[in-house]
CHARMM internal coordinates of N, CA and C (Angstrom, degrees):
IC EDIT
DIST 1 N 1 CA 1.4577
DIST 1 CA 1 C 1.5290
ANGL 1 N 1 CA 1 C 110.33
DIST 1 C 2 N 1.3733
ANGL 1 CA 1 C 2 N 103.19
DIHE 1 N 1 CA 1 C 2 N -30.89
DIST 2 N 2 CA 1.8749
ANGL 1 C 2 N 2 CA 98.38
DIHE 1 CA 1 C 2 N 2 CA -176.14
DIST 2 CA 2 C 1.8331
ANGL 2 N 2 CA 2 C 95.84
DIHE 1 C 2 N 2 CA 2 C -82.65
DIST 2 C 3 N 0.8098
ANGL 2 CA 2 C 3 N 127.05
DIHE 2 N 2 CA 2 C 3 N -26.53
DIST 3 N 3 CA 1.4446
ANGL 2 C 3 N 3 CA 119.73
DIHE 2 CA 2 C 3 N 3 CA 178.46
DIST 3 CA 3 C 1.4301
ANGL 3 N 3 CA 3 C 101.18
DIHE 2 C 3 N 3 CA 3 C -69.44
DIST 3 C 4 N 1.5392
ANGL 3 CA 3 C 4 N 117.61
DIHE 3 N 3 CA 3 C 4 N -55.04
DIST 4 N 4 CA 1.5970
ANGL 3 C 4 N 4 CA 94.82
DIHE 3 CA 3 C 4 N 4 CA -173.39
DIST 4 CA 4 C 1.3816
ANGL 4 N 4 CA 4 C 118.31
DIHE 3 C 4 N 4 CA 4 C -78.21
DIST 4 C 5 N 1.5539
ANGL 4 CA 4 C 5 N 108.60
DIHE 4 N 4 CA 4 C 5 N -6.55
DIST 5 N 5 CA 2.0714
ANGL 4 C 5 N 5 CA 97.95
DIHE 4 CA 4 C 5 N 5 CA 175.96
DIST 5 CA 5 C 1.5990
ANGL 5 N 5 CA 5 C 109.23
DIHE 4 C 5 N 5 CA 5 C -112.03
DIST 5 C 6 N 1.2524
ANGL 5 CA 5 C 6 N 114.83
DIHE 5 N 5 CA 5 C 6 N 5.25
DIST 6 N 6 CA 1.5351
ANGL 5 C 6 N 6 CA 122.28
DIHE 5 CA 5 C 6 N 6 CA -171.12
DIST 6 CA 6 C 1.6815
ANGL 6 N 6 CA 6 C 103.04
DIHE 5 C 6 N 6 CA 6 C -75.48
DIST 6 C 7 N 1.2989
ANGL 6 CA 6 C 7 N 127.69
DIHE 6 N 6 CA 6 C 7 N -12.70
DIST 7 N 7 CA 1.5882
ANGL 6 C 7 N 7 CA 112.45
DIHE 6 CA 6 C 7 N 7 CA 145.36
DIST 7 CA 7 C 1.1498
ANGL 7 N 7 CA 7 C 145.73
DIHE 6 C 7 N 7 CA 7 C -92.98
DIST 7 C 8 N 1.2439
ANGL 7 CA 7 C 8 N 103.33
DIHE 7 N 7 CA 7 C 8 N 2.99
DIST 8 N 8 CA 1.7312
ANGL 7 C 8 N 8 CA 138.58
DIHE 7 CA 7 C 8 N 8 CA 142.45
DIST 8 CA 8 C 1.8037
ANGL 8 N 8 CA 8 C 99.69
DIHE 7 C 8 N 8 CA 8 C -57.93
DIST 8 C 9 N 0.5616
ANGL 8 CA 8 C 9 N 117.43
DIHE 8 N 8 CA 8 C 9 N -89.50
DIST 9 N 9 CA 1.5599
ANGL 8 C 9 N 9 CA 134.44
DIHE 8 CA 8 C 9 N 9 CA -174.53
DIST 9 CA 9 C 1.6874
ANGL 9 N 9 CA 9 C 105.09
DIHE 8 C 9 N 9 CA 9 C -22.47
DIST 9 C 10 N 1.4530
ANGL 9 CA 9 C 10 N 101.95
DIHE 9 N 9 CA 9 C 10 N -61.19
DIST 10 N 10 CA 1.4941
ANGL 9 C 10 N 10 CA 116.29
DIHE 9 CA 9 C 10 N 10 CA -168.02
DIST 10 CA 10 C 1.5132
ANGL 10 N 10 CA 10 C 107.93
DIHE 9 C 10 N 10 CA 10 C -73.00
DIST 10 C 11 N 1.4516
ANGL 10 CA 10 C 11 N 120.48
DIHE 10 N 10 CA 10 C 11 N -28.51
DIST 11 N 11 CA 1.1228
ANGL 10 C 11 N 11 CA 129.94
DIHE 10 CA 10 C 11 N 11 CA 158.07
DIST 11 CA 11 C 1.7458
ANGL 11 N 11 CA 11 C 132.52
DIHE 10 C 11 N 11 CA 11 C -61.98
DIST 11 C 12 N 1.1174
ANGL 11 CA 11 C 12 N 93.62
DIHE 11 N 11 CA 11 C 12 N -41.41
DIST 12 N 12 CA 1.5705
ANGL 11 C 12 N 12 CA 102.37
DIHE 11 CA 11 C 12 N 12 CA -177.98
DIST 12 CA 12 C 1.8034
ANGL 12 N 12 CA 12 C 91.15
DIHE 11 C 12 N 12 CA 12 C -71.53
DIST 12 C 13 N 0.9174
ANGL 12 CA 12 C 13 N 109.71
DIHE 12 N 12 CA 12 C 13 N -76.39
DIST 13 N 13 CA 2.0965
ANGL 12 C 13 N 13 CA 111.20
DIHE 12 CA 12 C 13 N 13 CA -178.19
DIST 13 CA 13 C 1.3866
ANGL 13 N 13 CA 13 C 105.81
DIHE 12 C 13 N 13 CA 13 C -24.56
DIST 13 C 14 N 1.4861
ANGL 13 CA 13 C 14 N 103.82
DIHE 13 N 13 CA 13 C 14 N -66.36
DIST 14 N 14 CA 1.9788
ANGL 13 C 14 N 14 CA 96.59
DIHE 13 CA 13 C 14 N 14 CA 176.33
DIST 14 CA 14 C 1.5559
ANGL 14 N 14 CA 14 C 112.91
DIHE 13 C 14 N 14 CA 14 C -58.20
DIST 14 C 15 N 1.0405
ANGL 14 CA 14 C 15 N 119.63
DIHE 14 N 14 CA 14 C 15 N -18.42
DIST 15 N 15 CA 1.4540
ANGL 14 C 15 N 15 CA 107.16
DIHE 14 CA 14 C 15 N 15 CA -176.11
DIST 15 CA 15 C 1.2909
ANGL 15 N 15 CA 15 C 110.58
DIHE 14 C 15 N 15 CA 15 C -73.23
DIST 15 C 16 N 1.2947
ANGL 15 CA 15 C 16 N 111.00
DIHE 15 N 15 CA 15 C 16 N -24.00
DIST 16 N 16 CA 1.7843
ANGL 15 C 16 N 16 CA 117.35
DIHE 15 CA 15 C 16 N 16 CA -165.89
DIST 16 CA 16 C 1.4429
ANGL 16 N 16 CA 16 C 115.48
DIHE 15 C 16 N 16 CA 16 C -116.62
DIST 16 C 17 N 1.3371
ANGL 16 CA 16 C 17 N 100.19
DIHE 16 N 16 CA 16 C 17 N 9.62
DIST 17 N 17 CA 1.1886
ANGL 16 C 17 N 17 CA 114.30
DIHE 16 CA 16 C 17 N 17 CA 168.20
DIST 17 CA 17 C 1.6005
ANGL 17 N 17 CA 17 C 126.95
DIHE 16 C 17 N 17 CA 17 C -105.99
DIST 17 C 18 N 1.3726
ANGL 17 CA 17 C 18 N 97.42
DIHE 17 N 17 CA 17 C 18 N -37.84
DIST 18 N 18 CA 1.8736
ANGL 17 C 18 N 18 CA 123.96
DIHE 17 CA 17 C 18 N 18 CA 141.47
DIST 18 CA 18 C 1.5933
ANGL 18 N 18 CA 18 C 116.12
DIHE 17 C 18 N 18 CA 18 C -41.40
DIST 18 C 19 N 1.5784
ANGL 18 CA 18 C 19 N 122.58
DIHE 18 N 18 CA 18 C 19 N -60.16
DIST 19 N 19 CA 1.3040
ANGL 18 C 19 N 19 CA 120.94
DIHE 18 CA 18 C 19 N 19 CA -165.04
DIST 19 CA 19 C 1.7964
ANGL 19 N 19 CA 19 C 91.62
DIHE 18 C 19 N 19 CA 19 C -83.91
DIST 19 C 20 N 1.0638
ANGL 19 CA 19 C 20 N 132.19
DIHE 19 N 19 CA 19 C 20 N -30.98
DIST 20 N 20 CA 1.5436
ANGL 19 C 20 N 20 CA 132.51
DIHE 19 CA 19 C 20 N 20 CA -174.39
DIST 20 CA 20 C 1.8569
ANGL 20 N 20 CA 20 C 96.04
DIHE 19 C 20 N 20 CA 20 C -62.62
DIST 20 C 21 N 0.9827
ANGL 20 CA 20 C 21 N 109.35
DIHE 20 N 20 CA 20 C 21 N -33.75
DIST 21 N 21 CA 1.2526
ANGL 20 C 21 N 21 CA 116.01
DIHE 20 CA 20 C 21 N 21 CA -163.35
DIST 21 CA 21 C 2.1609
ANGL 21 N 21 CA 21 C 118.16
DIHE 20 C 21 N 21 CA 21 C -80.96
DIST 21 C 22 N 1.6112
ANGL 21 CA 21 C 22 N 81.53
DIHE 21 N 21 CA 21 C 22 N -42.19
DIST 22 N 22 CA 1.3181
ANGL 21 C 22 N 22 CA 89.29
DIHE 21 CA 21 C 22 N 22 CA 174.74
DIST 22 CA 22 C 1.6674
ANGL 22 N 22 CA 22 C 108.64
DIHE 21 C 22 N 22 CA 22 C -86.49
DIST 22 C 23 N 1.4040
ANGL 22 CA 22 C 23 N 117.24
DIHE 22 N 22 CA 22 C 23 N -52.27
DIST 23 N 23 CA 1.6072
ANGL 22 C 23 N 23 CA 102.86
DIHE 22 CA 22 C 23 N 23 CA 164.68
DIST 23 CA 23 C 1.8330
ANGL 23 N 23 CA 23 C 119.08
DIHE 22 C 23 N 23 CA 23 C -37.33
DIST 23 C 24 N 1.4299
ANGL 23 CA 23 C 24 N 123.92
DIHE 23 N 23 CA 23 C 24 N -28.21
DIST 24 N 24 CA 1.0720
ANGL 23 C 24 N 24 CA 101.94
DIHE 23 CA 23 C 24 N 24 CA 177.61
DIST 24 CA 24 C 1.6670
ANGL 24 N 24 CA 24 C 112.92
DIHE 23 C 24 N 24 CA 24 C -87.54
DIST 24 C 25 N 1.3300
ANGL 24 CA 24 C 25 N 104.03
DIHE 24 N 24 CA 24 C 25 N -26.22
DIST 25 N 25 CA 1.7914
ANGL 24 C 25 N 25 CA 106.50
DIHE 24 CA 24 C 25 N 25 CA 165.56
DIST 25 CA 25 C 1.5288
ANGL 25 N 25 CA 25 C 117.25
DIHE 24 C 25 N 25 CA 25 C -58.26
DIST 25 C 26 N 1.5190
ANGL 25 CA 25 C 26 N 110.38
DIHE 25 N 25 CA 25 C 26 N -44.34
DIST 26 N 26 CA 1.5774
ANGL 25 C 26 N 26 CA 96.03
DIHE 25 CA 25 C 26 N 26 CA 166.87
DIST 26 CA 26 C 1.8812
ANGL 26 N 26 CA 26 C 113.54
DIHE 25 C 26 N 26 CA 26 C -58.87
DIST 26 C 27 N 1.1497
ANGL 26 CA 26 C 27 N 123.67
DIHE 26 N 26 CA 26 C 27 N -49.23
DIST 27 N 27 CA 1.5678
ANGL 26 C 27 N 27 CA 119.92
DIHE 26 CA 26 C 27 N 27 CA -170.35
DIST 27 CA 27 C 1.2456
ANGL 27 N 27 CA 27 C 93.23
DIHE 26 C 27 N 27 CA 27 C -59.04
DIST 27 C 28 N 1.6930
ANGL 27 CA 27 C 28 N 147.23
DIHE 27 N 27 CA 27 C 28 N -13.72
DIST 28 N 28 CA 1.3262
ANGL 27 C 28 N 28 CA 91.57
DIHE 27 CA 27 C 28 N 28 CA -173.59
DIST 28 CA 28 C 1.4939
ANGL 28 N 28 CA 28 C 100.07
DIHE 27 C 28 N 28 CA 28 C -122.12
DIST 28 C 29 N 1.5146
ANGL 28 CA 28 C 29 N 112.09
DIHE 28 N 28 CA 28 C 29 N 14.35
DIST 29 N 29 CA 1.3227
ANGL 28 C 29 N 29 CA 119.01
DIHE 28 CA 28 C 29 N 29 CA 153.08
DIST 29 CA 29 C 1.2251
ANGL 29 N 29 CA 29 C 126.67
DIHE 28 C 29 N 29 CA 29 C -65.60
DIST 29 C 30 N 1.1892
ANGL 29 CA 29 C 30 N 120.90
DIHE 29 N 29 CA 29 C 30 N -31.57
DIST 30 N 30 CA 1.4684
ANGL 29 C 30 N 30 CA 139.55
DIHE 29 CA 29 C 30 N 30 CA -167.29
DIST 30 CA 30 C 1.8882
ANGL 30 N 30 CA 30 C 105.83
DIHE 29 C 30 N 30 CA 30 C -94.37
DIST 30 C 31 N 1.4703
ANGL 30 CA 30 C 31 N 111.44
DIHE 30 N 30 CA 30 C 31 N -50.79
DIST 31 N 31 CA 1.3526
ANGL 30 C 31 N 31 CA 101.10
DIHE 30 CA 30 C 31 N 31 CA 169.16
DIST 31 CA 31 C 1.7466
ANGL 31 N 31 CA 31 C 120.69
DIHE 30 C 31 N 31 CA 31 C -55.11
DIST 31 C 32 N 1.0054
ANGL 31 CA 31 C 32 N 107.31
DIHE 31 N 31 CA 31 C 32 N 148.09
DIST 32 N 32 CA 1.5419
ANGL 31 C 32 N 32 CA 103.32
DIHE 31 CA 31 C 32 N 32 CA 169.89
DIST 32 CA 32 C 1.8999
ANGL 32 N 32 CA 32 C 112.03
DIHE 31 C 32 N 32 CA 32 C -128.14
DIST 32 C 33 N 1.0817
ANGL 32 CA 32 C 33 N 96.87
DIHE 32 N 32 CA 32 C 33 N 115.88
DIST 33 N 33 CA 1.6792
ANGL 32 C 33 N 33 CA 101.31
DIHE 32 CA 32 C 33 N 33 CA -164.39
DIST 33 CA 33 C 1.9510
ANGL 33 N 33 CA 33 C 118.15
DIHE 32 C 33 N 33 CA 33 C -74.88
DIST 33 C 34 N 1.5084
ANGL 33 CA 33 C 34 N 98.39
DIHE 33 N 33 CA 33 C 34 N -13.80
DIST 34 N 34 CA 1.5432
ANGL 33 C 34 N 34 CA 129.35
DIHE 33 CA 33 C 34 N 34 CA 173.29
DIST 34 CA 34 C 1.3307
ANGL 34 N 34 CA 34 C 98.10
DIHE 33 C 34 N 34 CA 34 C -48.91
DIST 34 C 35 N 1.4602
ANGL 34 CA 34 C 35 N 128.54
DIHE 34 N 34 CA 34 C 35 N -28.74
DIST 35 N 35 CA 1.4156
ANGL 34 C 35 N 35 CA 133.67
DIHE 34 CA 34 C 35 N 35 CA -141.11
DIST 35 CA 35 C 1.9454
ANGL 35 N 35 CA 35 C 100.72
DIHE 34 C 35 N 35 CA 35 C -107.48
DIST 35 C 36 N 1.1016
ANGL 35 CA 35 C 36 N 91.93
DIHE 35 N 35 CA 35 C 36 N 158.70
DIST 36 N 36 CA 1.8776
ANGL 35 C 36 N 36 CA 86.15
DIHE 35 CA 35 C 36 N 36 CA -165.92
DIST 36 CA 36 C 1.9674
ANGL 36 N 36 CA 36 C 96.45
DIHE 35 C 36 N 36 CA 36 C -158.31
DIST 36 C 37 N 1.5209
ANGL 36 CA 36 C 37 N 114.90
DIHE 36 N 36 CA 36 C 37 N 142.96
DIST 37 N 37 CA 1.8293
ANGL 36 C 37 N 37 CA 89.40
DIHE 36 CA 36 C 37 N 37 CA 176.68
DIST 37 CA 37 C 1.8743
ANGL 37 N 37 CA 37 C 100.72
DIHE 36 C 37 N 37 CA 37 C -113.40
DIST 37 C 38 N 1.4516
ANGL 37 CA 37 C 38 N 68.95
DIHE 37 N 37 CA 37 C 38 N 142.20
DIST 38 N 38 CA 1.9081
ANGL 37 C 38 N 38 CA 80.98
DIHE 37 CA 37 C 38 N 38 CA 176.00
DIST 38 CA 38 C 1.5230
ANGL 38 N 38 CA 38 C 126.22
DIHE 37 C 38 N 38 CA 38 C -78.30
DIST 38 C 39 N 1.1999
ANGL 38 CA 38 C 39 N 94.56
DIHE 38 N 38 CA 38 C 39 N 68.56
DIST 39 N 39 CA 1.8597
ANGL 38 C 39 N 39 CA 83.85
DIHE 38 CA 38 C 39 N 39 CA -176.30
DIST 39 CA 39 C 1.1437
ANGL 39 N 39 CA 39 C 127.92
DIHE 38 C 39 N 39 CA 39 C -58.59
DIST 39 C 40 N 1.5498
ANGL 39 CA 39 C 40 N 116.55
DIHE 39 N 39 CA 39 C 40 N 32.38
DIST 40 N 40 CA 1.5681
ANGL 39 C 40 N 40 CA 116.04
DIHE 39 CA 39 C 40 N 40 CA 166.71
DIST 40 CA 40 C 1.4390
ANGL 40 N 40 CA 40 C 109.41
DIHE 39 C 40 N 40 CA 40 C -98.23
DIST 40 C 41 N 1.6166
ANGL 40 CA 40 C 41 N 116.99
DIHE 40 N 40 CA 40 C 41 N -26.47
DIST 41 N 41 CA 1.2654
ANGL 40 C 41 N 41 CA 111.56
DIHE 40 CA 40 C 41 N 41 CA -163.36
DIST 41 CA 41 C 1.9140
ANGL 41 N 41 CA 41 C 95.42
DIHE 40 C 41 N 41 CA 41 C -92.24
DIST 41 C 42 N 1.6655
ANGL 41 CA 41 C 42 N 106.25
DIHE 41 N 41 CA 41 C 42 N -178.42
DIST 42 N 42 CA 1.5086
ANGL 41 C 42 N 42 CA 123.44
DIHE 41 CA 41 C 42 N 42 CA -148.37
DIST 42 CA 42 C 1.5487
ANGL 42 N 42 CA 42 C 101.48
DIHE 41 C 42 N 42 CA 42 C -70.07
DIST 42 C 43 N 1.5874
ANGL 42 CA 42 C 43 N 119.57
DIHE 42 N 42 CA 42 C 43 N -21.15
DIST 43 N 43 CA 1.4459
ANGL 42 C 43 N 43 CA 138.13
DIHE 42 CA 42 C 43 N 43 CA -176.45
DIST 43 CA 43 C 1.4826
ANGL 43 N 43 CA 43 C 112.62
DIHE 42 C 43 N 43 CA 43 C -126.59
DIST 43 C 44 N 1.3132
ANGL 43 CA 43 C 44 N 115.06
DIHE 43 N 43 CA 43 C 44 N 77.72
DIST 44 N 44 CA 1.4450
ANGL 43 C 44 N 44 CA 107.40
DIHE 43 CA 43 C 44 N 44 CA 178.56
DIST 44 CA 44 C 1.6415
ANGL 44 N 44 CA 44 C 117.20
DIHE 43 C 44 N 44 CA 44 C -72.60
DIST 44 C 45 N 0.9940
ANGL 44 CA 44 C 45 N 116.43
DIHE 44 N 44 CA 44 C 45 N -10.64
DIST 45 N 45 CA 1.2712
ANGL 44 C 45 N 45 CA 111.00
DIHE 44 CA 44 C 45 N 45 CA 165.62
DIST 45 CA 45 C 1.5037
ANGL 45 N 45 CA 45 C 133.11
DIHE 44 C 45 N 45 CA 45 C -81.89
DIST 45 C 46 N 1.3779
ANGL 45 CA 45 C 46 N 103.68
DIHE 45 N 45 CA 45 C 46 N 15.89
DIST 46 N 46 CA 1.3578
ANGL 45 C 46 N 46 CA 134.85
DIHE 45 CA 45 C 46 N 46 CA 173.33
DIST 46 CA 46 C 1.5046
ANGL 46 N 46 CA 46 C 106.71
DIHE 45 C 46 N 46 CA 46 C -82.31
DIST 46 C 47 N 1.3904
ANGL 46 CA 46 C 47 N 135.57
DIHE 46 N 46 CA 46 C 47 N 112.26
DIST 47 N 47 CA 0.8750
ANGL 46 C 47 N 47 CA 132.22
DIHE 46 CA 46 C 47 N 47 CA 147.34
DIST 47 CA 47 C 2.0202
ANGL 47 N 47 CA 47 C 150.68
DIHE 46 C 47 N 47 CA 47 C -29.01
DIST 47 C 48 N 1.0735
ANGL 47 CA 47 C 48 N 125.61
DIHE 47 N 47 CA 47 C 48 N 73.58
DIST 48 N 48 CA 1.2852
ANGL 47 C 48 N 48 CA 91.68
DIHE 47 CA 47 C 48 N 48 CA -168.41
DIST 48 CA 48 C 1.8133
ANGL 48 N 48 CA 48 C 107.21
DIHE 47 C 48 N 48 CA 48 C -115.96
DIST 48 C 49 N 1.2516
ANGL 48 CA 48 C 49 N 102.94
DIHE 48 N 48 CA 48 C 49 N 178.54
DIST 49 N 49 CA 1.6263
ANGL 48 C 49 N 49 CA 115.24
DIHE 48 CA 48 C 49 N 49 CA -176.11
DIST 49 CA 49 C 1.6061
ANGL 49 N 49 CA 49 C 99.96
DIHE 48 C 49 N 49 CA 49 C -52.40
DIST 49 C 50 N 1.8042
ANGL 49 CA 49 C 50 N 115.83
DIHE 49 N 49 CA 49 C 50 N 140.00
DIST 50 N 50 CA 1.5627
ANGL 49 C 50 N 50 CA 96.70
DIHE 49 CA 49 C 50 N 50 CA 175.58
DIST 50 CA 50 C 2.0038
ANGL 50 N 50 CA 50 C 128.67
DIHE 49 C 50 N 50 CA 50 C -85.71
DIST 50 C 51 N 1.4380
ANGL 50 CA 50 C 51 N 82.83
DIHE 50 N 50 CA 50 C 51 N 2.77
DIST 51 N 51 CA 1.5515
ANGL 50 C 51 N 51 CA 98.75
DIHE 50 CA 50 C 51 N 51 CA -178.51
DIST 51 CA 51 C 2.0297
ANGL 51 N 51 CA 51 C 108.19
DIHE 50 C 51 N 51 CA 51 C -91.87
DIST 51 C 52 N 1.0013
ANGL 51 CA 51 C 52 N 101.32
DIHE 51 N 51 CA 51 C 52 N 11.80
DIST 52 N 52 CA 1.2399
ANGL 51 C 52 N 52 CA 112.53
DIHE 51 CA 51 C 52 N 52 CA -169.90
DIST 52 CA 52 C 1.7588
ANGL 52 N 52 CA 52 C 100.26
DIHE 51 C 52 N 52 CA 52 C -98.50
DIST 52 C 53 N 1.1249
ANGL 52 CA 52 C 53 N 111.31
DIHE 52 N 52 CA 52 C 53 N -48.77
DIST 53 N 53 CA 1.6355
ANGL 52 C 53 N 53 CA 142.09
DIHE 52 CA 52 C 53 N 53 CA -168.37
DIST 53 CA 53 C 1.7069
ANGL 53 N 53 CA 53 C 83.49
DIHE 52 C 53 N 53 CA 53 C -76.34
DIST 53 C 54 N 0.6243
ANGL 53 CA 53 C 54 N 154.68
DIHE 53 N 53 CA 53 C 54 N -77.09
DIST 54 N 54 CA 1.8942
ANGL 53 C 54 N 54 CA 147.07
DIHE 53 CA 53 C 54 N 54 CA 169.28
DIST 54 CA 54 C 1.9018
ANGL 54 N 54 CA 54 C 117.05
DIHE 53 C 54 N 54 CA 54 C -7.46
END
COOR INIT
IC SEED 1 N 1 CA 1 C
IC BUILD
């Protein structure tokens, strides 16, 4: 039985090891680390540039 479903097996792991992989390539495409929050202004949960805050 592991011979006839063991490329099932090897498949399913790479698959989720592939999508684990690219979900973490999207997060760190998508984060931008440039970004910093100003808790002086009225919305600190507003993002702004950290060279801006200087």
């Amino acid at each position: 039985m592991l011979r006839k479903y063991g490329w099932l097996i090897v498949f399913t792991l790479f698959m989720f090891l592939f999508d684990t992989l690219i979900m973490q390539w999207i997060e760190l495409l998508a984060t931008d680390y440039e970004k910093c929050r100003n808790m002086d202004s009225v919305n600190p949960l507003k993002l702004v540039n950290c060279a801006e805050l200087k």
